[in-house]
N, C-alpha and C positions, 0 to 999 in steps of 0.2 A: 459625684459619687461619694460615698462613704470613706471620711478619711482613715490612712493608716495610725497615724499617730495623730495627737490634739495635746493641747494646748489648754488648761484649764483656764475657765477667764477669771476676773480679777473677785477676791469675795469678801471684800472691804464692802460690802456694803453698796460702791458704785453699781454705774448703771447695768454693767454687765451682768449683775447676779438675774436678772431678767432671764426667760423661757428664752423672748426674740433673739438679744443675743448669741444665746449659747447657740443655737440653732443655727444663726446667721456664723458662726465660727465654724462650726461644723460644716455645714455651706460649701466657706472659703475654701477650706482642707480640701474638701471633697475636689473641688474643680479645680483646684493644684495637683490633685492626684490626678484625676481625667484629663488632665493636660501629658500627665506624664507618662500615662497608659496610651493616649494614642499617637502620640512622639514614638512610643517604643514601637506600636504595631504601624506608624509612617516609614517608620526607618527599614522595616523589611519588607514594605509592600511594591508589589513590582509591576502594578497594573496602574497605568495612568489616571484614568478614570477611578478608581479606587483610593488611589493617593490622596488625588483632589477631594472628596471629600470627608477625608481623614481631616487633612487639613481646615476645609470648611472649621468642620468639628473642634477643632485645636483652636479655633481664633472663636468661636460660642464662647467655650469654657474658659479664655481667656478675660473674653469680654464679661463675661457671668463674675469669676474672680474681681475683677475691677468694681463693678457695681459693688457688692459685698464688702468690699474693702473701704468702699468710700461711704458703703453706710455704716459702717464699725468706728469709721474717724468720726460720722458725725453723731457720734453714740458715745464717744470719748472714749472707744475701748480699742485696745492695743494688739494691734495686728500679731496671732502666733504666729509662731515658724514654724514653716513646714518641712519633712523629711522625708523622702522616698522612703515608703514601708516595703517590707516585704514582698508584699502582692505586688507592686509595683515590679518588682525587681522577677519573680517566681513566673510574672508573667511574660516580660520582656523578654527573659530568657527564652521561653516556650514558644514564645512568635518567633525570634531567632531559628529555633529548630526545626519546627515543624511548620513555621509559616503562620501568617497574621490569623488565617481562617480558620487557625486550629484552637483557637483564644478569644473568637470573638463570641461565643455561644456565654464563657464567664464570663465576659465583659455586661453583655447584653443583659444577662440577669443582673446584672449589680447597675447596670444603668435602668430598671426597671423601679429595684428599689429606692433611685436616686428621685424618679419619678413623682414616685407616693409622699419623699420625705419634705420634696417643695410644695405640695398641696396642706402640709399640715393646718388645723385651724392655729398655732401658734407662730405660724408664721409672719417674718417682718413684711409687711406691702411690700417692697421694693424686690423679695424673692418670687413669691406667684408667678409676677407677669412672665416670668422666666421657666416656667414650667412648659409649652409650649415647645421650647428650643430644648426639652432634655425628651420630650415626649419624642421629636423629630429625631435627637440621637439615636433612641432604645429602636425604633422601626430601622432606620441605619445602618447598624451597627446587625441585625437580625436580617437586613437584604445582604450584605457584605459577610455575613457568615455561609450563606449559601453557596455553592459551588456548581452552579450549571445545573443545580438538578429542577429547579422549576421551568428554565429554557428546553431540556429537552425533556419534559412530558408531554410538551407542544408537540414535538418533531413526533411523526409519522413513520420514521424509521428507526427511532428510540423507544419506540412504546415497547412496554414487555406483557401486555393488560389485552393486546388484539382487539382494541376501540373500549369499548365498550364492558370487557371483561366475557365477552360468555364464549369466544374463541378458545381464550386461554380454560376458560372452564372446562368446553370442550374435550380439548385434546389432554390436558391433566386428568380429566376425570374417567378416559377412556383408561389409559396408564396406569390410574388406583386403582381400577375393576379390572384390570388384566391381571396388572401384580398379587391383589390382594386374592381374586377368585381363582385363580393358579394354583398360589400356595395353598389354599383350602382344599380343592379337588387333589392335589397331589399328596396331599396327606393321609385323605382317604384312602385314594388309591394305595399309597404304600404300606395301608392299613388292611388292604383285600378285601374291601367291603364288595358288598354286591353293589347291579349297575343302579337299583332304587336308591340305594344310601345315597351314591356319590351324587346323582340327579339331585336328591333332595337336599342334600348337604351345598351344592354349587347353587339351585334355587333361592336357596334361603341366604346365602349369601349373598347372592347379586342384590335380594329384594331389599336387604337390610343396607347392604354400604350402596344402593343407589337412594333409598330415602334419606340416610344421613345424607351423604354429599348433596342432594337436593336442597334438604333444609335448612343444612351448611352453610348453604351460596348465599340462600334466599337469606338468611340472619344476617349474616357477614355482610351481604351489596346492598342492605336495606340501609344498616347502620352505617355503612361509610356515606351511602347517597344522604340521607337524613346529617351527618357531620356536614357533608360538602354544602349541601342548601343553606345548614346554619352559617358557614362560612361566609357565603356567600350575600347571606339576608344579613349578618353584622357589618359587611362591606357596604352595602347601598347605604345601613343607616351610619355608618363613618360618610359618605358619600353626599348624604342630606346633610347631614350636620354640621360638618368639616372639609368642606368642597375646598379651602386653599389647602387644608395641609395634608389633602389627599392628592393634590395636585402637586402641591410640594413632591411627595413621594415617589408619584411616578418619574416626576421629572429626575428625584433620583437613581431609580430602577433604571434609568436608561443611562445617566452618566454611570451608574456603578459597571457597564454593558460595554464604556469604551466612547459610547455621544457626546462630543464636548456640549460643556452647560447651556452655553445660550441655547444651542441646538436641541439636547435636550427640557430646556423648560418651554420651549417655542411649541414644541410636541407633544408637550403633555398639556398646555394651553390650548392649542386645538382639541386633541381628544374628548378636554375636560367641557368644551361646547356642547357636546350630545350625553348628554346624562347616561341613555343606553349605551354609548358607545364606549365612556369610563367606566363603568360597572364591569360591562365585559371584561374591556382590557386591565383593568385593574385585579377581576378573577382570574383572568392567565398569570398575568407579569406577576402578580406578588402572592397569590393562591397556589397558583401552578394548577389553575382549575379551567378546563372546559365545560361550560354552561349548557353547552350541547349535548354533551357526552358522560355525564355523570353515571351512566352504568343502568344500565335495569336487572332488578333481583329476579323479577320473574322469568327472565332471559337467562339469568346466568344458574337459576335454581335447575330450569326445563333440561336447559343444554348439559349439567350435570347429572342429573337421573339418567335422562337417555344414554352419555358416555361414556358413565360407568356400567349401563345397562349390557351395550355393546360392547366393553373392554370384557365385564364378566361372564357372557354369554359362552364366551370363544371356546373356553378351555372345555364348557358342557357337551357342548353338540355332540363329541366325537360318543358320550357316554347313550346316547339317546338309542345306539342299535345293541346294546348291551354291555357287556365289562369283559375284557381280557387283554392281552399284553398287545394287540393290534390298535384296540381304542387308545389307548394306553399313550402309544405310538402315535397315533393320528393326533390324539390333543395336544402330548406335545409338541409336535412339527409347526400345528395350527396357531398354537400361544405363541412358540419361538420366533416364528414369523411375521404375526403380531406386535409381537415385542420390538423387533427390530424395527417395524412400520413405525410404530410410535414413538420409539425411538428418534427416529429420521425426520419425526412432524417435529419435535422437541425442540429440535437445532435450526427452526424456522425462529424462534424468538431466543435461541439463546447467539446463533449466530455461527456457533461450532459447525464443524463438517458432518452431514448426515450419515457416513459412515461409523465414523468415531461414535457420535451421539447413539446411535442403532443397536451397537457394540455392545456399548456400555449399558443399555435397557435389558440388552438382553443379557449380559453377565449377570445385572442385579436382579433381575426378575428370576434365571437360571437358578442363583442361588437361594431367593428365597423357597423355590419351588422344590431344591435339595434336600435344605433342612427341614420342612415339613414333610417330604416321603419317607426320608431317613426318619422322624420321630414314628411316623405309622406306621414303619414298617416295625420300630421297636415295641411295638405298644399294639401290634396288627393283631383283628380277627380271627386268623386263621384260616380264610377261607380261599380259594381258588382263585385269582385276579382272570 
């Protein structure tokens, strides 16, 4: 990693005045400091499996510093000293308080950049071959920031997306055309339009917010499915190319889960047998992607039109035998009840009580449909409701 503090080399002219040196001291710094960044996030880590390849990590950077030192002697240039910088210290601190995983997203980036700095064309031979072992940090260091959330997008009873996403499109999209075509009908009405206005005014709303949310979904599940395939088409070719150190990885995904080593690289050695079979498990375990399930947009566009079709309908019906304080009445009995329906579907993915959840749709629906009558009635026609 990028040292906090350095050590100018020698600039008599010796050999140090050289690009490789400087670089090579820099280097050194560097992996004196990443020694001291994952001591500080060892020292509060509290998951076994996690520990272990902390430490893994701790005896690389160690070993990496030795190399570098032993090519500096034999460069005749003079080992700097090194000082806990800052970062060093702002960040140990921060894994102290809030825990290793709250520090490992900086880490990750500056092991990224550490990355690119051992690939340079000015680099000494003796640093490249070492690049490898920082590439395998920066993924590391990126699975050990994560917290459970690519394990449970697997789980079945974690999902918030209803498979495939066009559930959750569903029942949200009923909920926007209830709320949204409510408060549009109630304005009118509190505005005493005739029963034609409010028809026409609730029509042309349903038609317009069920074409956006359609074409909404369809945009939004296209582009995520088109992300997730990239993801997934960059996986196979790490897969083709780099079959050990993608085997490496897994086998870390599974120790960073709590699998002791042997057991875990014995696991991902088998896996790594069936080309299909790493692809997959390798789009769950480090994607948090199911290959099967990536969503379909025309599914989730369809189910949107229709559910805000059906959310926005409700509040019209009651207008369809004409307009006065009985329709009035009847739509909103018909929305309120609605509301609370929708409501109660709601707390199927949130997990609340469909009470509560029911409650609460119909407060927030209630009140958007207030202040919308309350302004037409200030701003009303004049005419007989």
């Amino acid at each position: 990693m990028p040292p906090m503090t350095t050590s100018e080399p020698p600039t008599n002219g010796g050999p140090a005045a050289g690009i490789a040196p400087k670089l090579l001291i820099e280097n050194y710094l560097g992996e004196l400091e990443a020694v001291e960044l994952y001591r500080a996030l060892a020292k509060h880590e509290t998951s076994p499996g996690r520990l272990e390849i902390l430490e893994d990590m701790i005896k690389d950077e160690e070993r990496h510093a030795d190399v570098m030192a032993q090519r500096l002697a034999e460069m005749n240039v003079p080992l700097p000293t090194y000082r806990r910088g800052l970062r060093v210290r702002v960040l140990g601190l921060l894994a102290g308080i809030f825990g290793p995983k709250a520090v490992m997203p900086i880490i990750e980036s500056i092991e990224a950049d550490d990355v690119n700095l051992y690939l340079e064309p000015e680099q000494d031979a003796s640093v490249a071959p070492l690049a490898p072992d920082e590439r395998k940090h920066f993924k590391a260091l990126g699975l050990l920031a994560k917290d459970g959330s690519t394990i449970s997008r697997h789980e079945r009873y974690h999902r918030t997306s209803g498979g495939s996403g066009t559930l959750r499109a569903a029942v949200f999209g009923v909920s926007d055309g209830l709320v949204s075509n409510l408060a549009l009908i109630m304005g009118f009405a509190g505005a005493q339009a005739d029963a034609e206005v409010v028809i026409l005014a609730g029509v042309a709303g349903l038609l317009a917010g069920a074409c956006s949310m359609g074409a909404g979904e369809y945009v939004s599940m296209r582009a995520q499915r088109e992300l997730f395939e990239r993801q997934i088409a960059l996986e196979e070719t790490e897969l083709l190319l780099m079959p050990e150190e993608e085997e490496a990885e897994l086998a870390l995904i599974y120790r960073a889960k709590g699998v002791p080593k042997e057991d875990a690289e014995a696991l991902a050695s088998h896996i790594m047998k069936n080309r299909d079979v790493a692809l997959d498990t390798l789009a769950r375990e480090e994607l948090g992607l199911d290959p099967d399930t990536l969503g379909s947009p025309w599914g989730a566009a369809i189910s949107s039109f229709l559910a805000f079709t059906v959310g926005a309908i409700i509040p019209v019906l009651a207008y369809l035998t004409g307009a006065g304080w009985g329709q009035f009445g009847i739509s909103a009995a018909m929305s309120a009840a609605a509301l609370f329906a929708v409501g109660a579907g709601v707390s199927l993915f949130t997990g609340k009580s469909a009470v509560y959840s029911g409650a609460r749709q119909l407060l927030i629906g209630a009140g958007a449909a207030a202040i919308t009558f309350a302004i037409g009635s200030a701003i009303g026609v004049g005419t007989d409701i």
